[in-house]
C-alpha positions as CSV (number, residue, x, y, z in Angstrom):
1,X,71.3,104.9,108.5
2,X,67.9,103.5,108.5
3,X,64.8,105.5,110.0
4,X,65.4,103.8,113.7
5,X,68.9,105.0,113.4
6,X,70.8,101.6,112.7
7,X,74.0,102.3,110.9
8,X,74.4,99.7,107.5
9,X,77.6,98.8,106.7
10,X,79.1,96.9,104.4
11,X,82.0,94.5,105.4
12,X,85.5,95.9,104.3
13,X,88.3,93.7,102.8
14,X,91.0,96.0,103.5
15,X,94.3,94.3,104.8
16,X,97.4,95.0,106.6
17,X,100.5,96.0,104.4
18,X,103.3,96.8,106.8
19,X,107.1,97.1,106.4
20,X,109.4,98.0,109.5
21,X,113.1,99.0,110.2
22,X,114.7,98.0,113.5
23,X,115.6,101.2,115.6
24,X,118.5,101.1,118.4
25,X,117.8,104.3,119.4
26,X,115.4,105.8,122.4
27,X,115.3,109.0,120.6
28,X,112.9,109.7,117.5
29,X,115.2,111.5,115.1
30,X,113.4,113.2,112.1
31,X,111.9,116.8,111.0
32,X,108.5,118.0,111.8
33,X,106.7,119.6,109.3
34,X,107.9,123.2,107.9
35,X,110.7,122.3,109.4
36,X,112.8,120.2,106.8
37,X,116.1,122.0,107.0
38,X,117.0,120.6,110.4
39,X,116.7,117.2,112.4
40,X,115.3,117.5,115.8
41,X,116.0,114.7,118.4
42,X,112.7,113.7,120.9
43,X,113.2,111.1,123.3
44,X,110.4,108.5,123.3
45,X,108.9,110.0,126.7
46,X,108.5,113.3,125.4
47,X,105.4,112.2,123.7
48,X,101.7,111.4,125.1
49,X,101.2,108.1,123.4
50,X,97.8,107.0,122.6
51,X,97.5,103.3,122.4
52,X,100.9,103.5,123.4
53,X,102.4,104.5,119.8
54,X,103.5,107.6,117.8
55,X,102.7,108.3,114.2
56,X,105.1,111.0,112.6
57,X,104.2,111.9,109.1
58,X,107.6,112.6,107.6
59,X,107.2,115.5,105.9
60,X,110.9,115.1,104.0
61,X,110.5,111.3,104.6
62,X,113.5,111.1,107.1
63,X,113.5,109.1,110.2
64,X,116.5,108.0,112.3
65,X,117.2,104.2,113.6
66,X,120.4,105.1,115.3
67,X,124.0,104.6,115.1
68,X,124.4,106.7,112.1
69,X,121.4,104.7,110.3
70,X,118.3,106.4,108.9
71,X,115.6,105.5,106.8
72,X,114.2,108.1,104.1
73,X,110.6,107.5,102.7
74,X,110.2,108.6,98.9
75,X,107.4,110.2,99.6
76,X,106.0,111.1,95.9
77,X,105.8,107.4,96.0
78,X,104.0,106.8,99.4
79,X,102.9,109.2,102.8
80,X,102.5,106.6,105.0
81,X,103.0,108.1,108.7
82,X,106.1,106.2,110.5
83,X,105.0,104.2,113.9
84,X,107.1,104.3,116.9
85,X,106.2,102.3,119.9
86,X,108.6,102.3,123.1
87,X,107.8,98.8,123.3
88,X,108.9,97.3,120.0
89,X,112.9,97.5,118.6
90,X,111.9,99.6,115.3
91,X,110.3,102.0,112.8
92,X,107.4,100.6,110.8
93,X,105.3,101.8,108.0
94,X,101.9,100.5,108.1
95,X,98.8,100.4,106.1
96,X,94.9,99.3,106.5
97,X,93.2,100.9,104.1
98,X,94.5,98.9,101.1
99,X,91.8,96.7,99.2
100,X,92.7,93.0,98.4
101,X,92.5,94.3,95.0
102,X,95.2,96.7,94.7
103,X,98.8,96.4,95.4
104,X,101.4,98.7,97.6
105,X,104.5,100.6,95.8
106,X,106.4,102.0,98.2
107,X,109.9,103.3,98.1
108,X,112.7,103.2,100.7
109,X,115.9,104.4,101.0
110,X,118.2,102.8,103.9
111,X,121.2,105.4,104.2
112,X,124.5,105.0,106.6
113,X,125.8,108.2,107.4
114,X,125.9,111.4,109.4
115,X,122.9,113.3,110.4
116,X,123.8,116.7,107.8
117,X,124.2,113.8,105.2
118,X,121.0,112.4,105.4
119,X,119.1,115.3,106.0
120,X,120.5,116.8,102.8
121,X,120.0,113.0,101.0
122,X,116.2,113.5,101.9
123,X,115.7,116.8,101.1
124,X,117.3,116.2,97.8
125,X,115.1,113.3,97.0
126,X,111.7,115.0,98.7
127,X,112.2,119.3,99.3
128,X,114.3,119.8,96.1
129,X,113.9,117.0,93.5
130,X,115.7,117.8,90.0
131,X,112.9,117.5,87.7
132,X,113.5,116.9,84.0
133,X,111.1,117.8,80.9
């Protein structure tokens, strides 16, 4: 800031990187944080939306779509929060803050099954990785 208290800026070239996963259900489906060993089911009015969206972190990188479908973040690769907005069919993954310089490399998983088996396929890959030497 300059002595009359102008702010100096410098214009960003940050762009959008974005990848979304349509949703069929009304409910968000996933595990807040400290709470990995167990999905908890919200429906979409539960939450006070600002700007009429949700971010959830994904703390274990699962997030339900619906009819047995869930996606699970690998989230050694990536933390980008999940976006759900009541007015748009999905779950998306968005980022701004990514120069034109640099790439993304971010790692899904898009798993069909029952809620126990995709918690435990998420925890697997995120709470409890094997890790080799």
């Amino acid at each position: 800031m300059d002595a009359a208290g102008t702010a100096e800026y410098e214009v960003c070239d940050d762009r959008l990187v974005s990848v979304s996963f349509p949703r069929t259900d009304e409910f968000i489906r996933y595990c807040p944080g400290l709470i990995e060993d167990e999905v908890r089911h919200y429906p979409l009015d539960a939450f006070t939306l600002m700007d009429g969206e949700v971010y959830r972190p994904l703390a274990n990188g699962l997030i339900g779509l619906g009819d047995d479908w869930w996606v699970i973040k690998h989230t050694r690769r990536n933390h980008i929060a999940a976006r759900v907005r009541p007015d748009t069919p999905d779950v998306a993954f968005l980022d701004e803050t990514l120069p034109e310089t640099d790439k993304a490399t971010w790692k899904f998983d898009l798993f069909k099954g029952s809620q126990t088996d995709a918690l435990g396929a998420a925890n697997r890959l995120n709470i409890t990785p094997t890790v080799s030497y």
